[in-house]
C-alpha positions as CSV (number, residue, x, y, z in Angstrom):
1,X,76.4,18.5,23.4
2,X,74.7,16.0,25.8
3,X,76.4,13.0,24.6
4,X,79.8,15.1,24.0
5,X,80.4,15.5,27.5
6,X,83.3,13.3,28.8
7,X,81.2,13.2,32.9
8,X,77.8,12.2,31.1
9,X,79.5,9.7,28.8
10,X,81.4,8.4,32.3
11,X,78.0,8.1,33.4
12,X,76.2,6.4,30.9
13,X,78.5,4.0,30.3
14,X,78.9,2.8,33.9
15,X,75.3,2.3,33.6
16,X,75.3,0.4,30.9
17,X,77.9,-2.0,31.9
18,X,76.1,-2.6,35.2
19,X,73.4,-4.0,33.1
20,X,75.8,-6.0,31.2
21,X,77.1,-7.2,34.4
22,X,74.0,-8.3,35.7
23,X,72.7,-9.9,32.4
24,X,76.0,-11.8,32.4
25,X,74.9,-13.2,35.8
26,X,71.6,-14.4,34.5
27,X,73.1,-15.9,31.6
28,X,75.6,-18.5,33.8
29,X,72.6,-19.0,36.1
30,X,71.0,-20.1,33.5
31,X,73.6,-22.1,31.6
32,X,74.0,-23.7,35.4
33,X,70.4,-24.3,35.5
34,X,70.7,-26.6,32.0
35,X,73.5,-28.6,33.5
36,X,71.7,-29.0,36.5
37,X,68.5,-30.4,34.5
38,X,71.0,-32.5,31.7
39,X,69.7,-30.5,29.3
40,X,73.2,-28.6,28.4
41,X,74.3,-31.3,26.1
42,X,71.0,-30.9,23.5
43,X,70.2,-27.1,24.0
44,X,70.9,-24.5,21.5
45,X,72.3,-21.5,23.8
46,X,71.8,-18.6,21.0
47,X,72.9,-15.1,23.1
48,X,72.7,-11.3,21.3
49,X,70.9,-8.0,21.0
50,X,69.0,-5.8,19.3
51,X,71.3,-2.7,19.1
52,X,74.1,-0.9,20.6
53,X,73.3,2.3,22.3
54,X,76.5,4.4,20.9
55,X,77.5,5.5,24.5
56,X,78.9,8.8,23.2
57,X,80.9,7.6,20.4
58,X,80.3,10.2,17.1
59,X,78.5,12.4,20.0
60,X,75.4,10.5,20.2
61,X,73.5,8.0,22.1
62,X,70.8,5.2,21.1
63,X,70.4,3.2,17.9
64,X,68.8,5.8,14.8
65,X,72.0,6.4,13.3
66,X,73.8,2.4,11.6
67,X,77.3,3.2,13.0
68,X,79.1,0.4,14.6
69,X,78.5,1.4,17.7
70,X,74.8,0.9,17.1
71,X,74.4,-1.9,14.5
72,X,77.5,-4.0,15.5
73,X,75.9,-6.4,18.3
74,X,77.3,-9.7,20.1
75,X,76.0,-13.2,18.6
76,X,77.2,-16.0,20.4
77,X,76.2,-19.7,20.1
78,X,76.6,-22.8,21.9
79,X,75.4,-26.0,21.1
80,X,77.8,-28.7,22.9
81,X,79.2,-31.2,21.1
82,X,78.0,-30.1,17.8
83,X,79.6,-26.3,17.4
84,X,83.1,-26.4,18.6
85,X,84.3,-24.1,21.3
86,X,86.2,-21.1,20.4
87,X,84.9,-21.0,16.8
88,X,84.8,-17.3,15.1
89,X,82.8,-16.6,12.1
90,X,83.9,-13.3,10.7
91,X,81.7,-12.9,7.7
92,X,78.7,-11.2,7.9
93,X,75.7,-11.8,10.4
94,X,72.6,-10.8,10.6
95,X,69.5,-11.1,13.0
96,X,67.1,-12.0,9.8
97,X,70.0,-15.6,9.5
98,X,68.7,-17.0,13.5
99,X,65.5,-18.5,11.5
100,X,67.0,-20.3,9.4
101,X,70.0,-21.5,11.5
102,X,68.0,-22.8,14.4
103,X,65.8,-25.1,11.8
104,X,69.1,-26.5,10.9
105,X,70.6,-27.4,14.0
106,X,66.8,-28.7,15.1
107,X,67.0,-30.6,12.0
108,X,63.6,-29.1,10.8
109,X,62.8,-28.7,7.2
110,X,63.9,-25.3,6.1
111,X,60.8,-22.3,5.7
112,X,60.8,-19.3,3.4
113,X,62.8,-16.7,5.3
114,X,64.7,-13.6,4.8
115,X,68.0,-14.6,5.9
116,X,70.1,-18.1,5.6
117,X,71.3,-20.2,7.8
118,X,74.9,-19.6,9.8
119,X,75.5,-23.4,10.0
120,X,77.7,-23.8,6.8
121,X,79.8,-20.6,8.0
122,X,79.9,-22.2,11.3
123,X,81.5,-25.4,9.9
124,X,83.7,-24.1,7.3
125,X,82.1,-25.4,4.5
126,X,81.0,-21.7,3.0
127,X,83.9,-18.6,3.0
128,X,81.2,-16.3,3.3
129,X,81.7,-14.7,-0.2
130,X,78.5,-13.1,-1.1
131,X,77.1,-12.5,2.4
132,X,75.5,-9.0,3.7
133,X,74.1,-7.4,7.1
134,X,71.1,-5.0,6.2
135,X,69.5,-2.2,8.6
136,X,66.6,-0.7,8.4
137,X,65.2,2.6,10.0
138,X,61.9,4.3,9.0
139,X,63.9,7.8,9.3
140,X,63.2,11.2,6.7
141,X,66.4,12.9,7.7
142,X,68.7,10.0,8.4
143,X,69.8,7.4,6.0
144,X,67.1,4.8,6.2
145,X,69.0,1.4,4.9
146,X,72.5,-0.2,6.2
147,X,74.4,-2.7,3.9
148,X,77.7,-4.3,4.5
149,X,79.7,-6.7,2.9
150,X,81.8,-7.1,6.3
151,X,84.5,-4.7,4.9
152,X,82.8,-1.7,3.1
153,X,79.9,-0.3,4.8
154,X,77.4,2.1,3.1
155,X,74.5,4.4,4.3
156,X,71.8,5.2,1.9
157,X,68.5,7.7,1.7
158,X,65.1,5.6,1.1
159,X,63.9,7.9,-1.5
160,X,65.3,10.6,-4.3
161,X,64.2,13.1,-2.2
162,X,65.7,12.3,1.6
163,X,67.6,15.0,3.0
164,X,69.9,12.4,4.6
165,X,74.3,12.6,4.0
166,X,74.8,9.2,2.8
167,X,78.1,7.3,3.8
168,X,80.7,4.9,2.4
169,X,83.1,3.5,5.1
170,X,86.4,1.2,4.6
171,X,85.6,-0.7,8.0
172,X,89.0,-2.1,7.6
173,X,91.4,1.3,7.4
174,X,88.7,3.1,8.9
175,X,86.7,0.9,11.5
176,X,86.0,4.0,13.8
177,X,83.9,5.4,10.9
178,X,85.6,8.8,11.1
179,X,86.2,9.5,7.1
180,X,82.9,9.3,5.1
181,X,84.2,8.3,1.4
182,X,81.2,10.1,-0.3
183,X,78.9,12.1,1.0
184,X,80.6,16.1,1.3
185,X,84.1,14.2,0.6
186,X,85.6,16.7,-2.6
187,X,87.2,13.2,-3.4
188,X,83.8,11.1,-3.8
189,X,84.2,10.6,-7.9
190,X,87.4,8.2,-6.5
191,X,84.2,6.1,-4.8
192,X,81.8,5.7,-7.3
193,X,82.0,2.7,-8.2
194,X,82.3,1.0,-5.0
195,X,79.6,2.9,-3.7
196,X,77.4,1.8,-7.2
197,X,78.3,-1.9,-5.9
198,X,76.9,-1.6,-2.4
199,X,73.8,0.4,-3.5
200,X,73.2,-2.9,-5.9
201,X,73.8,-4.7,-3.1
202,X,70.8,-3.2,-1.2
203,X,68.2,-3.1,-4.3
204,X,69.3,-6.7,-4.6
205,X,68.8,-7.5,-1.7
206,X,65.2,-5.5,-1.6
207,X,64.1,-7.5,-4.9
208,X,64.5,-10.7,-3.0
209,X,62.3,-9.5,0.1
210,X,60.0,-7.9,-2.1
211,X,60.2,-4.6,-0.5
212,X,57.6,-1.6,-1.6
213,X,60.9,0.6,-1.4
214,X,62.6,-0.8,-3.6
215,X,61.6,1.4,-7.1
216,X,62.5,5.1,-4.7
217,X,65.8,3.1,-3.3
218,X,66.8,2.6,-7.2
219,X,65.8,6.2,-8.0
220,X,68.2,7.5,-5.4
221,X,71.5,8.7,-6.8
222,X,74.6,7.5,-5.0
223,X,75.3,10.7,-4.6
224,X,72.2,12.4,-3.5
225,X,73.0,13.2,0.3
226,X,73.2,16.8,0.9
């Protein structure tokens, strides 16, 4: 009820934007500060966030729960000169991709890593085909893993046994997350199979990071939430 009521929301929104506001004022002090030095010209400017704070939508505040309000974050990048102004990727981006993508502007040799690097989508030379955004939250009752192909978006349970209501969203006829296309939905069946595709997203993607979840992620039907 906390977060449901329209003079707290009013409240903690205004709040929040004030520190947007005055992290938007450091960030051109220091952008000034680079021209100032000559540096603008070879810096990589790479500007995001952790995590939204949900700010009342779905009635809750803070990050435990991967709707867009909490997972969906800014990612902005400037490197004059090199990335063109204006550019917009719109395929999938993730936190775990800045490793790799700095080594490639820096012209470093590439490490192991977790993620890959943004530069190709950056330059048009990749579509983006094939590219996910994973979350992760050590939760019993909520849905522990994230995974998005930038369109579908589906919440999953990290074990057989997690009480959590797992979730399939169409981001693009649904991108306030409002119908869950499995979970209590009498109309699930209809979902299966895309649901079957992003959980194989996730367990691929948990093979390749060679995460200890992956064997009670597998054992999980897609259909387990309660």
């Amino acid at each position: 009820a906390l977060y449901r009521d329209p003079q707290n929301i009013r409240q903690m929104t205004s709040i929040y934007y004030g520190m947007v506001a005055e992290i938007d004022d450091w960030v051109g002090k220091i952008l000034r500060h680079l021209d100032e030095l000559g540096l603008a010209q070879n810096t990589l400017v790479i500007y995001t966030s952790d995590h939204g704070e949900e700010l009342g939508d779905h009635g809750l505040h803070g990050k435990f729960v991967f709707y867009e309000g909490s997972t969906h974050v800014p990612l902005l990048m400037r490197l004059p000169g090199v990335i063109p102004a204006k550019t917009v990727v719109n395929a999938p981006a993730s936190h775990l991709d800045l490793f790799g993508t700095i080594l490639d502007y820096l012209h470093q040799p590439a490490r192991p890593t977790e993620g890959r690097s943004l530069r190709p989508l950056i330059e048009g030379k990749e579509n983006g085909a094939g590219r996910i955004a994973i979350s992760e939250w050590p939760a019993a009752q909520l849905p522990g893993f994230m995974v998005t192909d930038g369109r579908w978006k589906f919440l999953f349970g990290r074990n057989a046994t997690n009480k959590s209501l797992d979730a399939l969203y169409d981001l693009q006829t649904d991108p306030q997350e409002l119908t869950n296309l499995i979970g209590r939905n009498p109309d699930r069946e209809k979902h299966r199979a895309e649901a079957t595709r992003m959980k194989g997203l996730l367990t691929d993607w948990l093979v390749r990071v060679k995460s200890p979840l992956l064997e009670t992620v597998k054992a999980r039907p897609v259909f387990a939430g309660r």
